[in-house]
TORDREN-147126 format. One line per 10 residues: their letters; for each residue x, y, z of N, C-alpha, C. Coordinates in nm, 3 decimals. Last residue first. Example, Ala and Ser with C-alpha at 12.3 -4.5 7.8 and 13.67 -1.06 7.14 Angstrom:
<sites>
SA> 1.285 -0.225 0.708 1.367 -0.106 0.714 1.290 0.003 0.787; 1.319 -0.569 0.780 1.230 -0.450 0.780 1.320 -0.330 0.780
</sites>
This chain:
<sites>
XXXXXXXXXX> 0.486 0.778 0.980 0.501 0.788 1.142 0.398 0.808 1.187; 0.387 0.908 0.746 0.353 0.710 0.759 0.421 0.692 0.918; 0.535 1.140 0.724 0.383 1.156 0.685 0.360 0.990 0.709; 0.824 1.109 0.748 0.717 1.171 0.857 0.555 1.184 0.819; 0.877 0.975 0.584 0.888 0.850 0.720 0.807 0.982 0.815; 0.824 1.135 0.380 0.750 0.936 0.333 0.758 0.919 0.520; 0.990 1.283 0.396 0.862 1.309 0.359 0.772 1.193 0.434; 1.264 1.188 0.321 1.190 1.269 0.476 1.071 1.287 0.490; 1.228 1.256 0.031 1.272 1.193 0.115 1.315 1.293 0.234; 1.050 1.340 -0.171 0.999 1.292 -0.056 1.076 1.288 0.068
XXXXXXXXXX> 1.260 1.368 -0.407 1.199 1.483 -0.319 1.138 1.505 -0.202; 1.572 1.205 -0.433 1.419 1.160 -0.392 1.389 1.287 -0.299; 1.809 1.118 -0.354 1.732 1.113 -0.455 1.612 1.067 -0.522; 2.056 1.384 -0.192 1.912 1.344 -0.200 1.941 1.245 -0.351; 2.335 1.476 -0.049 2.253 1.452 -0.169 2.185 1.334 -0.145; 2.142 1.549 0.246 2.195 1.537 0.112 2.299 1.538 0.083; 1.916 1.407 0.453 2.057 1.427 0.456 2.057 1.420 0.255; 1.622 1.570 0.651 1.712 1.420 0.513 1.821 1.511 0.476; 1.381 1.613 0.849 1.486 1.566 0.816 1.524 1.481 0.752; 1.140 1.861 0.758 1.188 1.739 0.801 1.319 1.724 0.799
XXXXXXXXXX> 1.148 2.106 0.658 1.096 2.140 0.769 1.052 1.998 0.817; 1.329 2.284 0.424 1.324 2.161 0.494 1.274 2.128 0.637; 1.440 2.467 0.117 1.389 2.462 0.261 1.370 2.298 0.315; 1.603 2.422 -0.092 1.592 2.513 -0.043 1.568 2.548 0.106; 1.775 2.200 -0.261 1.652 2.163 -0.145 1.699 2.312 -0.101; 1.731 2.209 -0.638 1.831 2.233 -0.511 1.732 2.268 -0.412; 1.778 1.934 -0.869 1.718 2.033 -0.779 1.801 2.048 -0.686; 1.739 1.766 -1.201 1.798 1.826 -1.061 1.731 1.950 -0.993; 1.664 1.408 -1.297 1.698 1.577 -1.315 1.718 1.625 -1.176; 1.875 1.161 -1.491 1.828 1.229 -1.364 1.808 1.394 -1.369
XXXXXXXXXX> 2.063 1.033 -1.687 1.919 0.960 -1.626 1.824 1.063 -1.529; 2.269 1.080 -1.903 2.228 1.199 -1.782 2.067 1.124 -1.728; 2.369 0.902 -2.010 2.473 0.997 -1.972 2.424 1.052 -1.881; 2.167 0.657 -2.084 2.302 0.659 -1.990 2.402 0.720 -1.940; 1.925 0.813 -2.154 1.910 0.744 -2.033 2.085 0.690 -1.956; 2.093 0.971 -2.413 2.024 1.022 -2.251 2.002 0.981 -2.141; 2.106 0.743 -2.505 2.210 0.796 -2.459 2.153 0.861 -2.371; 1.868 0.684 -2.569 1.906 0.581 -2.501 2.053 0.657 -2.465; 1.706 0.921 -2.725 1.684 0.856 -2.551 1.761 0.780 -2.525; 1.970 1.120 -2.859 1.867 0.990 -2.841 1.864 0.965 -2.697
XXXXXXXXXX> 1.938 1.448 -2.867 2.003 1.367 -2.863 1.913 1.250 -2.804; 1.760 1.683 -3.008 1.890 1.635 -3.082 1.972 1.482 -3.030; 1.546 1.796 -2.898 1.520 1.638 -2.949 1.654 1.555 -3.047; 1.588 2.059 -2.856 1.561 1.948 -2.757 1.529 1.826 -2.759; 1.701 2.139 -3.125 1.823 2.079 -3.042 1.723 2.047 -2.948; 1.399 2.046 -3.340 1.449 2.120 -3.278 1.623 2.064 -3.140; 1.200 1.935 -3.470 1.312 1.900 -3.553 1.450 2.009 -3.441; 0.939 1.996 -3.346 1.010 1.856 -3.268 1.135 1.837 -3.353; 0.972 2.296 -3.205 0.949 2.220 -3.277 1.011 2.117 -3.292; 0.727 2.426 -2.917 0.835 2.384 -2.952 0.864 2.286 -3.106
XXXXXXXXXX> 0.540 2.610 -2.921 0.686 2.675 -2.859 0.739 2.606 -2.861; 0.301 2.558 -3.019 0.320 2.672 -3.091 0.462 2.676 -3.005; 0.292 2.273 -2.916 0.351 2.266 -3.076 0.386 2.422 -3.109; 0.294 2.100 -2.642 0.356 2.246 -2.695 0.372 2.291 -2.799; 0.350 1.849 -2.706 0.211 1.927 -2.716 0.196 2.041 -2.727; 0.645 1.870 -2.684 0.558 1.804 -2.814 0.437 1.860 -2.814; 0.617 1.786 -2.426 0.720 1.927 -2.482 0.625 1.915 -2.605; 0.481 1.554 -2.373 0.443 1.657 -2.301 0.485 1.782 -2.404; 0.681 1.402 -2.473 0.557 1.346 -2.579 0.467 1.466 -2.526; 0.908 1.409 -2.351 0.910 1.432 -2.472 0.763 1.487 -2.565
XXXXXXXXXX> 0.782 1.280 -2.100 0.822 1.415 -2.090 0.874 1.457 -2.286; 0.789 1.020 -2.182 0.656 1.104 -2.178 0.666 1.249 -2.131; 1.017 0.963 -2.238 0.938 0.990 -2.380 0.831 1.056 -2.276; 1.118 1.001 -1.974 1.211 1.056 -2.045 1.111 1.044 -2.198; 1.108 0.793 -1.774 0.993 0.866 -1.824 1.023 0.999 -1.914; 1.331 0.653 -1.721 1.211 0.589 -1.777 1.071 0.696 -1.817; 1.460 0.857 -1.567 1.492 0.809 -1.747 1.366 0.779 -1.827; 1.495 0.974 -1.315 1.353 0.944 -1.415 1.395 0.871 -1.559; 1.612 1.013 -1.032 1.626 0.919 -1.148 1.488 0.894 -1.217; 1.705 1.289 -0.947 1.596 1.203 -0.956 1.605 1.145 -1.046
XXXXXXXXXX> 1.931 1.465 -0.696 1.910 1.404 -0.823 1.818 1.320 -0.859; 1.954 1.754 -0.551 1.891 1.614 -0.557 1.900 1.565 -0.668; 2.137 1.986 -0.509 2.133 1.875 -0.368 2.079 1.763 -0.404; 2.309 2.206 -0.691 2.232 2.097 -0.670 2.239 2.017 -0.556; 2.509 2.413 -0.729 2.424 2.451 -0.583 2.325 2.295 -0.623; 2.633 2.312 -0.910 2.722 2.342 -0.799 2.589 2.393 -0.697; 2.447 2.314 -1.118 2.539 2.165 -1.111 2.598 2.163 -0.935; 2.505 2.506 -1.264 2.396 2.530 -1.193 2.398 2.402 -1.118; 2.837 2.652 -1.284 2.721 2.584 -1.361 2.641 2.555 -1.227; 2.944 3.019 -1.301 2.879 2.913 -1.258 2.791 2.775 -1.345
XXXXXXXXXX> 3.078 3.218 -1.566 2.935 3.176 -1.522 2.957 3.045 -1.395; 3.347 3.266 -1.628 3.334 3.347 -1.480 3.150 3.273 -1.465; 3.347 3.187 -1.905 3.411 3.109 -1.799 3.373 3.160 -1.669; 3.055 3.210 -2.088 3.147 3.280 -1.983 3.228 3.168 -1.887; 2.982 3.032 -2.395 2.959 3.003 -2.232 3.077 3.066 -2.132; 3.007 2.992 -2.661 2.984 3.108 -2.585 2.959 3.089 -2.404; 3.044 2.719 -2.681 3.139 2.822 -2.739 3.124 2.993 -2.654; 2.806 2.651 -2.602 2.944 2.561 -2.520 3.016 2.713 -2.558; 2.659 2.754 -2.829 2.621 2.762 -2.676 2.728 2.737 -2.594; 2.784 2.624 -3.065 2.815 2.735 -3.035 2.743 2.775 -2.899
XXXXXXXXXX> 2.767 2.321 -2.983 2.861 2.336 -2.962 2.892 2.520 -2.987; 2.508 2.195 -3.013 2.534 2.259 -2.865 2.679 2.343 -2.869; 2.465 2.038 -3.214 2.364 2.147 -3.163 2.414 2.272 -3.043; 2.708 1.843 -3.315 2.669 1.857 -3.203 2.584 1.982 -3.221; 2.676 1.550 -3.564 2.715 1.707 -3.545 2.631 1.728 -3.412; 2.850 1.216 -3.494 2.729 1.354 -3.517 2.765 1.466 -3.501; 3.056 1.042 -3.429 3.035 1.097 -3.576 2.934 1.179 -3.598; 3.038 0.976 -3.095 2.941 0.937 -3.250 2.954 0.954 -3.415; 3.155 1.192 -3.068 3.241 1.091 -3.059 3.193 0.950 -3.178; 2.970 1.399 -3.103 3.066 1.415 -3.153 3.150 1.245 -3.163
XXXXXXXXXX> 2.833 1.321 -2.877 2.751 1.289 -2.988 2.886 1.350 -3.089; 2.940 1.307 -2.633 2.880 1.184 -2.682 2.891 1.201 -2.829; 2.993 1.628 -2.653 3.112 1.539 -2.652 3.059 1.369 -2.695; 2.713 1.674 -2.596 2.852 1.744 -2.721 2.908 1.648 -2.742; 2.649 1.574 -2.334 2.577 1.524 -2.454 2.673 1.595 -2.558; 2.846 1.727 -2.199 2.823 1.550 -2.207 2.751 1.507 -2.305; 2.748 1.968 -2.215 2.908 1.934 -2.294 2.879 1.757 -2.289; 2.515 1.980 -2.091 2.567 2.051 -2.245 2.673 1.965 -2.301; 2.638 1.931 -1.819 2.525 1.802 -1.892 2.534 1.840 -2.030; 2.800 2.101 -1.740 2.821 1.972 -1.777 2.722 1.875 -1.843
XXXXXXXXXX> 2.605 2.343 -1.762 2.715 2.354 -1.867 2.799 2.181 -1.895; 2.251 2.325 -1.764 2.366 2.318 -1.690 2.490 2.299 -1.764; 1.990 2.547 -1.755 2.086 2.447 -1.804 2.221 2.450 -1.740; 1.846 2.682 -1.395 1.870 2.677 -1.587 1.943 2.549 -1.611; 1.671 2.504 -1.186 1.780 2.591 -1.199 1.747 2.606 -1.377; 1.424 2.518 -0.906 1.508 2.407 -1.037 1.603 2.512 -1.119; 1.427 2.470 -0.559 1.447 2.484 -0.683 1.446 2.437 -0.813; 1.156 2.317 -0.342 1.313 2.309 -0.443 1.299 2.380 -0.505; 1.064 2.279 -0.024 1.051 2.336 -0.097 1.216 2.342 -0.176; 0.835 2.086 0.202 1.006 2.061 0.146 0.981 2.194 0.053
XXXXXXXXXX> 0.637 2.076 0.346 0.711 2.020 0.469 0.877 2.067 0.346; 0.357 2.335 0.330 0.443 2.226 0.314 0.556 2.210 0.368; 0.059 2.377 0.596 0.234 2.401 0.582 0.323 2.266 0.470; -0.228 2.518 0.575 -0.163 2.366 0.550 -0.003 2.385 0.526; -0.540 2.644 0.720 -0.372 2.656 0.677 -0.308 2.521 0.666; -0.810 2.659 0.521 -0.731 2.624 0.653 -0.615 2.616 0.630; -0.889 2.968 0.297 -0.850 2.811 0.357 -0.815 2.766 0.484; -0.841 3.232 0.308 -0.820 3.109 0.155 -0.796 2.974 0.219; -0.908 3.429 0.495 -1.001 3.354 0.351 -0.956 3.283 0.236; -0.684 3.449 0.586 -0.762 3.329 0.632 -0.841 3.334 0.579
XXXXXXXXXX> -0.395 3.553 0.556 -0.490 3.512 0.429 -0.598 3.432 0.471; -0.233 3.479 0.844 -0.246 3.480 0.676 -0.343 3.440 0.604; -0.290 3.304 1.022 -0.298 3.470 1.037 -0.281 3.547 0.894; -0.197 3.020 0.994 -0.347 3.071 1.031 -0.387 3.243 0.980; 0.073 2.946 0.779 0.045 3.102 0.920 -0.149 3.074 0.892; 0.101 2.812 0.576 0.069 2.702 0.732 0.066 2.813 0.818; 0.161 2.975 0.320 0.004 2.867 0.353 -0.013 2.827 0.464; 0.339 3.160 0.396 0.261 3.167 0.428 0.122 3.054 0.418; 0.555 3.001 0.255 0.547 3.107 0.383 0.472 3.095 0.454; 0.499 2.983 0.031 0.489 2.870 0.116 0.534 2.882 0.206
XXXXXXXXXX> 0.402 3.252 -0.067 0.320 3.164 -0.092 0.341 3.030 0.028; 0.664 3.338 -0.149 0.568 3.364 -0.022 0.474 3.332 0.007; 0.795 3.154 -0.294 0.871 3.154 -0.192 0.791 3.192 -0.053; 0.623 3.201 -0.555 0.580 3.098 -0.475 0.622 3.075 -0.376; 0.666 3.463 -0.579 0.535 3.453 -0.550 0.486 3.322 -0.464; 0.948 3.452 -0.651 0.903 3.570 -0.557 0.785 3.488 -0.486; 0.926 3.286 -0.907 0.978 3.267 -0.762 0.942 3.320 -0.615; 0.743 3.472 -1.039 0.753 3.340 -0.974 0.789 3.284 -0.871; 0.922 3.638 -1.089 0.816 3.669 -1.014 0.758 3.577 -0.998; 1.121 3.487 -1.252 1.135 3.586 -1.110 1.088 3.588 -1.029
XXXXXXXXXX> 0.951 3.449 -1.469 1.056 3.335 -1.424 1.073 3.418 -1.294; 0.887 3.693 -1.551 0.758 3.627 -1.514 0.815 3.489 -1.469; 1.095 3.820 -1.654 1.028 3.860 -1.559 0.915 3.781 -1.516; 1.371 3.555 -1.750 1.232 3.646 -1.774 1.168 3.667 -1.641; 1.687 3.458 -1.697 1.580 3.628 -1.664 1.481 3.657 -1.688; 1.597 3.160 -1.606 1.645 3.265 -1.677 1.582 3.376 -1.674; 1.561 3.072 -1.323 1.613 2.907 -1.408 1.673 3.078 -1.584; 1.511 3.263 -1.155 1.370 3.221 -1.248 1.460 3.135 -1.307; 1.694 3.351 -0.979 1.724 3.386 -1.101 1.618 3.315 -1.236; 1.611 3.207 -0.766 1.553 3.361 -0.753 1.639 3.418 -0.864
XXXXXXXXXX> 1.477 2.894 -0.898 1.560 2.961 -0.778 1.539 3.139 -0.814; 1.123 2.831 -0.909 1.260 2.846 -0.959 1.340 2.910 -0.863; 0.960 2.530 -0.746 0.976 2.633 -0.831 1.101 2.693 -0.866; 0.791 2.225 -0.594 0.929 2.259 -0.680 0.867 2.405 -0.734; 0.679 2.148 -0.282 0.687 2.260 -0.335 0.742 2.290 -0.418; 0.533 1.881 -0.040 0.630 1.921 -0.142 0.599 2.023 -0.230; 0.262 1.842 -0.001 0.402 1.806 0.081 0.492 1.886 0.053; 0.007 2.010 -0.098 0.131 1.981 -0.106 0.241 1.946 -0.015; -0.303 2.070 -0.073 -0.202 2.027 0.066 -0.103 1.959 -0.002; -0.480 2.161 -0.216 -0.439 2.070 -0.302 -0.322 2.032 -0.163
XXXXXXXXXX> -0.595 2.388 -0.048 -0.711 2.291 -0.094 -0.606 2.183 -0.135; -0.308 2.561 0.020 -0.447 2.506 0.082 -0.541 2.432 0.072; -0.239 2.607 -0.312 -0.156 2.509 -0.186 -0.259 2.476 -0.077; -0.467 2.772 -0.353 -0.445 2.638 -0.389 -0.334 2.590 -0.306; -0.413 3.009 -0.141 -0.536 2.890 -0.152 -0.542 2.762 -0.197; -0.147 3.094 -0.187 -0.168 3.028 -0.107 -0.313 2.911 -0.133; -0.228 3.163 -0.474 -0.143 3.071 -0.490 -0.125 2.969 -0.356; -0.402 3.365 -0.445 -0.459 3.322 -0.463 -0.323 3.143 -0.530; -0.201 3.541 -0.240 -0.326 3.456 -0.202 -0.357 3.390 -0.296; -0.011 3.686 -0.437 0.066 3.563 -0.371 -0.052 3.474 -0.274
XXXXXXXXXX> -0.111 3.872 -0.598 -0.052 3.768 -0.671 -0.009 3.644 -0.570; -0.161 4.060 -0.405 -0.265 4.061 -0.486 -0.204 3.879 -0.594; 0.097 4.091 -0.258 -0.043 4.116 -0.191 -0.135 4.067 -0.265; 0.292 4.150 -0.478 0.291 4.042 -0.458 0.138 4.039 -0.365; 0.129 4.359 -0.791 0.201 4.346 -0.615 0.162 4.223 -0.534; 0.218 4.315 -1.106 0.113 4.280 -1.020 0.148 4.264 -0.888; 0.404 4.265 -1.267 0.454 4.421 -1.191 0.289 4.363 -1.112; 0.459 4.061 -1.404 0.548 4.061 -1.298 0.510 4.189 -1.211; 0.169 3.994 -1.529 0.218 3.907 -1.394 0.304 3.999 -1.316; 0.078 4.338 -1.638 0.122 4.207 -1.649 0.162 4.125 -1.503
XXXXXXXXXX> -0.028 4.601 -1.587 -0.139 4.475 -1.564 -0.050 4.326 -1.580; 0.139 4.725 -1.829 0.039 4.730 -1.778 -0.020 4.660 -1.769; 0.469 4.573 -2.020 0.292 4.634 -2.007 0.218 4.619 -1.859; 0.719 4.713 -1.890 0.644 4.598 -1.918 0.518 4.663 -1.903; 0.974 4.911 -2.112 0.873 4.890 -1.982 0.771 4.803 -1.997; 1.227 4.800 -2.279 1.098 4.856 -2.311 1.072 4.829 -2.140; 1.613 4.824 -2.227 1.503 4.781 -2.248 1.327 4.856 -2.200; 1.758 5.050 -2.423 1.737 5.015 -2.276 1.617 4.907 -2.367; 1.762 4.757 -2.609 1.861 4.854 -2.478 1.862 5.001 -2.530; 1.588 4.477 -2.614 1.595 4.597 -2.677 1.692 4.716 -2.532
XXXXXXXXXX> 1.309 4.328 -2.482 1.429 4.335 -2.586 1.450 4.453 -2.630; 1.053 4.131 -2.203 1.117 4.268 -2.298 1.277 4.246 -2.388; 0.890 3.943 -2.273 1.009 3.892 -2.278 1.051 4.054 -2.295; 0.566 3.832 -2.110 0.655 3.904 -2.228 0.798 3.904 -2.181; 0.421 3.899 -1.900 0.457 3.947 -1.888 0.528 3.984 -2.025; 0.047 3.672 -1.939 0.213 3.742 -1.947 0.275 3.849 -1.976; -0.159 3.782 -1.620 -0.123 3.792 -1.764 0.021 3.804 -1.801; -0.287 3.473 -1.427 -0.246 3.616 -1.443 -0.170 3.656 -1.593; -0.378 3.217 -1.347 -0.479 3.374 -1.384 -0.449 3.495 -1.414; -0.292 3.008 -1.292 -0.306 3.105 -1.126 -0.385 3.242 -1.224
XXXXXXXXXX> -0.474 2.684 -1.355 -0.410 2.812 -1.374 -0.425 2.943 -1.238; -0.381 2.363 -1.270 -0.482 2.514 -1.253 -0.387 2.608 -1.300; -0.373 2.039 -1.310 -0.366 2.134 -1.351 -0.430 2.254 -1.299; -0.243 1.733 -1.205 -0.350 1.779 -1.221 -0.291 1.946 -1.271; -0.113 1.455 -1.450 -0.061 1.550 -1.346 -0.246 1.657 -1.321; -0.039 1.297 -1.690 -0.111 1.274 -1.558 -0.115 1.326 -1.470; 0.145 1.388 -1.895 0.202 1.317 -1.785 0.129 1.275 -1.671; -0.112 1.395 -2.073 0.028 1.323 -2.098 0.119 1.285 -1.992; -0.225 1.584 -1.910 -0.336 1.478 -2.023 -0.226 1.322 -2.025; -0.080 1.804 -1.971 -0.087 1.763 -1.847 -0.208 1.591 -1.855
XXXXXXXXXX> -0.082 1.825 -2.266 0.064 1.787 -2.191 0.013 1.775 -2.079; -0.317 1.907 -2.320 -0.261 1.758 -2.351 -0.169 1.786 -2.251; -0.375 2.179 -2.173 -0.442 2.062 -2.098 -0.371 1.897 -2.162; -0.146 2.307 -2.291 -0.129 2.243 -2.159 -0.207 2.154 -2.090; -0.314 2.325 -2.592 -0.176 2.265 -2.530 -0.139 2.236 -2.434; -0.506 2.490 -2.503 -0.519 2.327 -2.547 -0.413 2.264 -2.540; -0.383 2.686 -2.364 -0.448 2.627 -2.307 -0.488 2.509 -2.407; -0.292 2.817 -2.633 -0.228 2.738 -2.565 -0.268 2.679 -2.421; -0.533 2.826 -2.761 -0.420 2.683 -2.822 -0.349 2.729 -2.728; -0.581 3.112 -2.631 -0.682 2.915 -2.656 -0.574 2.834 -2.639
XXXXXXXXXX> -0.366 3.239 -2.706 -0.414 3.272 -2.601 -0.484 3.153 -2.552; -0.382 3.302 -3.016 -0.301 3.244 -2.923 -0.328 3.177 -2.760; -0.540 3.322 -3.240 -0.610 3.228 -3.151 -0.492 3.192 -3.027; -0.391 3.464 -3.376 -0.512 3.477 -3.355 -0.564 3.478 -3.236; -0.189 3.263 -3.473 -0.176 3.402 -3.404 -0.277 3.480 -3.328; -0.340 3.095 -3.625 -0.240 3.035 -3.486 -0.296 3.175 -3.375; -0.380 3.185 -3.865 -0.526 3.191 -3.757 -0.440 3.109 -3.609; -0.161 3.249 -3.944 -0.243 3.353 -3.868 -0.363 3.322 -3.812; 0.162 3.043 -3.829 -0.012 3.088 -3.911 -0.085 3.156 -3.859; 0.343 2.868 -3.719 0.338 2.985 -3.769 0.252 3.067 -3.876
XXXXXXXXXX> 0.347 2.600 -3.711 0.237 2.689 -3.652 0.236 2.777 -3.648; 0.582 2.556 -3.867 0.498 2.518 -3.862 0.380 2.543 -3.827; 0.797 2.707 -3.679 0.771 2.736 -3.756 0.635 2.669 -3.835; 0.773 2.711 -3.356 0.797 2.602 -3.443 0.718 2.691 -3.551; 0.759 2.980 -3.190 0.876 2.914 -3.202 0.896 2.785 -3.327; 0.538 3.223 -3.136 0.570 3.114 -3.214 0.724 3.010 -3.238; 0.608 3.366 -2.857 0.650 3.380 -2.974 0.603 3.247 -3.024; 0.377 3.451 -2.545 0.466 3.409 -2.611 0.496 3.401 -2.744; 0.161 3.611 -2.445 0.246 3.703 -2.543 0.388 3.559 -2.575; 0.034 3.413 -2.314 -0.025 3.483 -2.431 0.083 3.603 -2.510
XXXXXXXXXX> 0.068 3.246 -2.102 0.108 3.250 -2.175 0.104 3.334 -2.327; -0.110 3.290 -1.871 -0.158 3.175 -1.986 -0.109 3.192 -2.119; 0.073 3.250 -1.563 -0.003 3.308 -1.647 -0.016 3.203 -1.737; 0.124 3.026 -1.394 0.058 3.148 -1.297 0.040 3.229 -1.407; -0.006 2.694 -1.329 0.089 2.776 -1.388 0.047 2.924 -1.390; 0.115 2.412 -1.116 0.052 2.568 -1.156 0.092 2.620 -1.201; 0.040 2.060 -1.103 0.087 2.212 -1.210 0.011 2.373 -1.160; -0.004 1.835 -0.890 -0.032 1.918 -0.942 0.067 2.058 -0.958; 0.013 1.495 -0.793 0.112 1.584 -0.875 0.013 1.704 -0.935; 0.028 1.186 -0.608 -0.023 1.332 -0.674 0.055 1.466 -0.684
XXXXXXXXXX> 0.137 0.881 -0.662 0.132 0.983 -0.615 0.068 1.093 -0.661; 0.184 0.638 -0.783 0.086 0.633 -0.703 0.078 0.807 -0.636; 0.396 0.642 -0.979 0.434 0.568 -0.832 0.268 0.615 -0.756; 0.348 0.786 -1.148 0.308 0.641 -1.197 0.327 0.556 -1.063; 0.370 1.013 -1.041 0.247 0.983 -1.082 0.257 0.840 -1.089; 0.660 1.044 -1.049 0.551 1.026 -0.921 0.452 0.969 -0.945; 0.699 1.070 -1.312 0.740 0.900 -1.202 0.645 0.927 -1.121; 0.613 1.269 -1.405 0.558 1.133 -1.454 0.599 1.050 -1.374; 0.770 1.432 -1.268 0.611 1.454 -1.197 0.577 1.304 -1.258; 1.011 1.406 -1.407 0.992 1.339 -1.195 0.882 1.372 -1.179
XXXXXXXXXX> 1.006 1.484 -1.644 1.009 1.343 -1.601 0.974 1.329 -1.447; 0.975 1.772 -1.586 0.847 1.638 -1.661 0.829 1.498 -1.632; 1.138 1.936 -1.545 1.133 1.863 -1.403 1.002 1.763 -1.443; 1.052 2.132 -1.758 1.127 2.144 -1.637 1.125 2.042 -1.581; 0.922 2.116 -1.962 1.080 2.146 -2.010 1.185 2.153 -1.878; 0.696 2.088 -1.889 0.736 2.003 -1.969 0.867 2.016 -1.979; 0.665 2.373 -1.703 0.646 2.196 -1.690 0.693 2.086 -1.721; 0.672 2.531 -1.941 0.761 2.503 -1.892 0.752 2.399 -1.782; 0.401 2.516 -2.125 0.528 2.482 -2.123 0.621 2.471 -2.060; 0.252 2.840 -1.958 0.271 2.699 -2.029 0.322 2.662 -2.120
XXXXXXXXXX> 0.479 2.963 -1.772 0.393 2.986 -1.859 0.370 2.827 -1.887; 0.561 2.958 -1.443 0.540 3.075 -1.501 0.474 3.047 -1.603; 0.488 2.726 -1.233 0.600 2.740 -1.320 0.488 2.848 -1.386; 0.493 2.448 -0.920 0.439 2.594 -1.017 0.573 2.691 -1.114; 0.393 2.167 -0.847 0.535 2.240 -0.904 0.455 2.358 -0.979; 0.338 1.985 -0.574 0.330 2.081 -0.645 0.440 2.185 -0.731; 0.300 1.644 -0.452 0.387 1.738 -0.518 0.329 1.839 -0.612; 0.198 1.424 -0.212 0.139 1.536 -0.280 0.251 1.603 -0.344; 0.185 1.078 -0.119 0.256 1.219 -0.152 0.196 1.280 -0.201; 0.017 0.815 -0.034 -0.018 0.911 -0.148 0.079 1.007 -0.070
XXX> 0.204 0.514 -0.002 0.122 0.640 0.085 0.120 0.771 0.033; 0.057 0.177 -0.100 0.161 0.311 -0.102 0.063 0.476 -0.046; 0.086 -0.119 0.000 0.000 0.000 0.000 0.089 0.124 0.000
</sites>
């Protein structure tokens, strides 16, 4: 008899679910566990990315399709879904850069953006908490404010004195990061696939990579062995059709190398209001012996 976990992972637009941490919601899931997505806008100023859906009645209709898109991909890994309701922010470009529209996620004051994130943590009682570290995994403003939102968010779901119109208070017990790409896992798949006789995708990214950057590798605490769920996190990104295209470098290198160079994704244990010794592998862990004590 297995003892239902709860894991919540909230992530800025749809898509990034899929591109984040896909595989370890599909294990959970298949391990008997519950797994709900938030995602805190609906993505609507994102870019067409796969050329293919680059059509005007796409364009149109952005805003829909991509809510049809996240309901497959969450359809796909079995995970539950809500949206937090707020509008994207957009990618500003350009130096200086533009001022963000009016009304978007990031400039919305956390007061007004961070209850209605407690509530759901309140109704859906997450053990567990994955979001981004306080560089959003990359500078978009709505990767940030994320963070921001969900850091106070799990602050505050177990204060009674907080927000007591959103629930009875429910404290999660773990809260992770997830970071950007990481410069050794880049070069491991390079270097495989070079050795292969393939051309590597990666190798002007490698090329440009600041020696003074950090890899994201160095603040990790957990590693999760998902391999096995490594197509249904594929088959998730995939639903994504207006942001990702499947002839694209996230499908450059084969599952079966993948499953033997890099089996595992990563996190860094932020908070901890059980005890477990890291490196971790396993988000629960501590979880499992204080929630079955």
């Amino acid at each position: 008899m297995v003892e239902k976990l709860r894991l919540m992972a909230v992530h800025a637009h749809p898509d990034d679910e899929s591109s984040k941490g896909a595989a370890t919601m599909a294990r959970y899931v298949a391990e008997g566990h519950e797994v709900m997505v938030v995602t805190c806008t609906g993505g609507e100023a994102g870019s067409i990315l796969n050329p293919a859906m680059d059509r005007p009645d796409v364009l149109e209709n952005m805003a829909a399709i991509r809510r049809e898109e996240m309901a497959r991909a969450a359809e796909i890994l079995g995970i539950q879904h809500r949206w937090l309701g707020f509008v994207d922010s957009g990618l500003p470009e350009g130096d200086p850069l533009p001022p963000l529209p009016e009304g978007c996620f990031a400039l919305v004051p956390l007061e007004e953006s961070v209850p209605p994130l407690v509530a759901l943590m309140r109704e859906f009682r997450p053990h567990v908490v994955v979001t981004y570290d306080e560089n959003g995994g990359y500078p978009h403003p709505d990767h940030i404010r994320c963070h921001e939102v969900s850091v106070a968010a799990f602050d505050a779901a177990g204060d009674p004195d907080r927000y007591p119109e959103a629930g009875e208070p429910w404290q999660p017990l773990k809260l992770y990061y997830s970071h950007g790409f990481s410069r050794a896992k880049l070069l491991a798949f390079h270097e495989a696939l070079l050795a292969m006789g393939q051309e590597s995708p990666y190798a002007e990214w490698l090329a440009g990579w600041g020696a003074d950057r950090p890899d994201v590798m160095e603040r990790v605490t957990t590693r999760v062995e998902c391999a096995d769920y490594f197509p249904q996190r594929d088959e998730a990104l995939k639903a994504h059709a207006t942001q990702i295209d499947p002839t694209s470098r996230w499908f450059a290198v084969p599952l079966e190398l993948q499953r033997e160079l890099w089996p595992t994704e990563e996190y860094e244990l932020a908070r901890s209001l059980v005890d477990s010794t890291v490196p971790e592998d396993d988000l629960f862990a501590g979880v499992r012996e204080k929630v079955t004590a």
